[in-house]
Each structure stands twice: as structure tokens, then as C-alpha cells.
C-alpha positions, 0 to 999 in steps of 0.5 A: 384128353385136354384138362377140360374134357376130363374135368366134364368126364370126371363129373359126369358120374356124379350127374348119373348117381345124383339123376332121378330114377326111372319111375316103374310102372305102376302094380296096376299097369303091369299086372294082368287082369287075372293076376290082380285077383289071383296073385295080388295080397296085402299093400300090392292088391290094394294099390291095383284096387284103388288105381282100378276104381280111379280109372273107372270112377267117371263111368262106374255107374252107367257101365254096372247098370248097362252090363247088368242090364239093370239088375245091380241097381234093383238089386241095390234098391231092393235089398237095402229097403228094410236095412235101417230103423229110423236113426240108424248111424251107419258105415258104408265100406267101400262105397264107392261114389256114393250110392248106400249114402245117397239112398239114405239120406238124399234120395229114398230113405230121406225121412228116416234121419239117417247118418251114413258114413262112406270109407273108400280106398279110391280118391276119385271115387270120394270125389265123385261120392262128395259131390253127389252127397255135399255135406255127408262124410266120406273118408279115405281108408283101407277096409281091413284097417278101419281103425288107422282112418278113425272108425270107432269100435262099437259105434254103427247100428249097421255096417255095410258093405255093397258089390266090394268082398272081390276088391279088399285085399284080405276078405276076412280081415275086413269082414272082421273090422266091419264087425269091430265097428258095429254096436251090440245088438247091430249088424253087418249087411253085406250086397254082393256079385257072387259066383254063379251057381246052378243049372244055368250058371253056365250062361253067367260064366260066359257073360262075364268072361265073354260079353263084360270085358268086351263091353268094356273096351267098347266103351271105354277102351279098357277091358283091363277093369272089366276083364278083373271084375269078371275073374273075380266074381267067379272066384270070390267066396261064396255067399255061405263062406262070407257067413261063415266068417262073420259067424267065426267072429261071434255074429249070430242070426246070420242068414244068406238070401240069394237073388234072381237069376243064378243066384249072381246075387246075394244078401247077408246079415249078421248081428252083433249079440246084444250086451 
């Protein structure tokens, strides 16, 4: 070996030590549809979630309104009519891009002078949240760790949470933080997908593992969201376990109302006592 050729051997080691690491596939990309809610905990289930909800952001919308055949928006509407008293300051977790919000406060509860407040784990959603809502106030934030993005204790009138138990990475944990935030004498107001119950329920279970992840992929090209949010419907806990655990953290008049067909929907309200 000439001199030359072993000074380039003797630094090309030194290249290959200092060289960037092969980036890794993302929690999202290497994990399957069924494991991101059956397997994935802590930081791992919400980086899936938040890379989940970015990839879906732009047709979140119209593909919940086409695969429910409409009934996530009635049910929206419906439920979220009687919420509020004129006034109220509330706090949207997981919001999405926007819907609670814009219901208050752009749309149809308009006159009633409310102040909502959007926390999200996706930055693509709080995107399409802004511009939908210019001048309301979103923020980034982790459902189970209200405080770290500046949510006060005591500080809503209502505290709501709309199709999102499925997505936090510890249910209880964020079902807690939303009732730290609530003043006394307010409540926590959860709108949810549950899992299907009853006679019928059957004919859900394979709408959602059949029918929704196909759609998907035929209009997106990706059944990986699709395929995770039917999985996690027929898993998630029951509209009675989430009662259960507001009530485990003092809430009181807590009360669960199911909605047409199959009980797949579910309101529940739970209020803070009264200093």
C-alpha cells in the first residue's frame, strides 16, 4: 500500500464514525394499524396519534361525514346544543381542526359570547383549526399534560372532549387533567364513538372492520388510519368506564346518554361540585 492510499484508509474510519445515522422509521410507520392502539403507551402512542392525525388532517372532515353517513356531524350538533350558558370560557381537548370552536363561536352559538380554547397534539390540525377560527386560540399540548402548555386549573366553565378518548395515550390520565381544569360548579363534556352494543351491533363491527378501512384506502390510498380508528372504536372503553372515572375523581351528577343506532355514540357529563 503507497503512503497515499493508507493515509485515505487510515481516515476513512474517522468519516464513517463522524457520518449521520441512518434515520428510523417513524413509531407511526413501523407500526401496525392494531398495534398503535393495542400495544403503543406513554410518549410511543402519542407520537402514532400526532403523526396519525398530520397525515389525515387535510380529509378528516369529509371522510368522517362519508364513512358515518353523516351521523358524526348530527351527532356533533346535536349533542353540543344545551352545552353552554352564555359566557361560558371553555376548553376543546383534542380538537381537531376546529369543529367545538367554530360551533361556538363562528357558526351557531354565535350570540352567546363564548370563548373557546383548542389543545391539540397535531401541528397540521392546528393549522387547518387556525385558519377555519382566525383569532381564536389554539395550542399544542399533550391531553394528559394540560399543564406543560399553560392550561390553568380551575379555569373553564366546560371542559370538552369530542370523537378523541381512543387517541390519548393514557385515557384516565387525560380524563383527570380535563377535570383539574374545570372551575367548580363546572363540567366535563365528553362526545364519543364507542363500542357497538346491542342486537345489532354486529352489523357496526363489520362496518368498521370491513367497510372503513376500505374506504379509506379508496380514497386516500391509506387504510392505515382507517383500519387504527376501527380497531380502536371496538376497544376503547365503554361510555359507563369513562363515567366511572370522572366520578373516581370527585365529579358528581355524572350521567351517560346513548345515541341512534347501536348505541355507537355516547354523551357524558360530569360536574365538578360547587365550592
Amino acid at each position: 500500500m503507497t503512503r497515499s492510499n493508507a493515509f485515505i484508509h487510515s481516515f476513512l474510519p474517522r468519516v464513517r464514525r463522524h457520518s449521520p445515522p441512518r434515520m428510523r422509521a417513524s413509531v407511526f410507520a413501523r407500526t401496525s394499524a392494531r398495534d398503535g392502539y393495542d400495544v403503543l403507551r406513554g410518549d410511543d402512542k402519542l407520537a402514532f396519534v400526532t403523526e396519525l392525525f398530520d397525515v389525515v388532517a387535510e380529509s378528516y372532515d369529509r371522510l368522517n361525514d362519508f364513512i358515518s353517513l353523516g351521523a358524526v356531524r348530527f351527532w356533533r350538533w346535536w349533542a353540543l346544543l344545551d352545552a353552554f350558558a352564555r359566557g361560558s370560557r371553555v376548553l376543546d381537548v383534542g380538537c381537531g381542526p376546529g369543529n367545538v370552536t367554530a360551533y361556538c363561536m363562528y357558526t351557531h352559538l354565535t350570540h352567546m359570547a363564548i370563548d373557546c380554547t383548542g389543545v391539540d397534539c397535531s401541528g397540521k390540525m392546528l393549522e387547518l383549526a387556525r385558519r377555519r377560527c382566525p383569532g381564536a386560540t389554539f395550542v399544542k399540548g399533550d391531553a394528559g399534560a394540560l399543564g406543560e402548555c399553560g392550561i390553568e386549573s380551575d379555569a373553564y366553565d366546560v371542559v370538552t372532549t369530542v370523537y378523541t378518548l381512543r387517541n390519548f395515550p393514557d385515557l384516565e390520565r387525560a380524563l383527570g387533567e380535563m377535570y383539574r381544569c374545570v372551575k367548580p360548579g363546572g363540567k366535563v363534556f365528553v362526545l364519543d364513538a364507542f363500542p357497538p352494543r346491542g342486537a345489532f351491533a354486529w352489523l357496526l363491527r363489520l362496518w368498521l372492520t370491513f367497510a372503513l378501512p376500505a374506504i379509506g384506502w379508496l380514497l386516500t390510498r391509506n387504510s392505515k388510519p382507517y383500519a387504527y380508528l376501527a380497531n380502536s372504536i371496538q376497544k376503547t372503553a365503554t361510555a359507563d368506564e369513562v363515567k366511572a372515572m370522572l366520578e373516581s375523581f370527585g365529579a358528581e351528577r355524572a350521567s351517560v346518554q346513548n345515541y341512534w343506532p347501536f348505541g355507537a355514540a355516547a354523551k357524558v357529563v360530569a360536574y365538578k361540585p360547587a365550592l
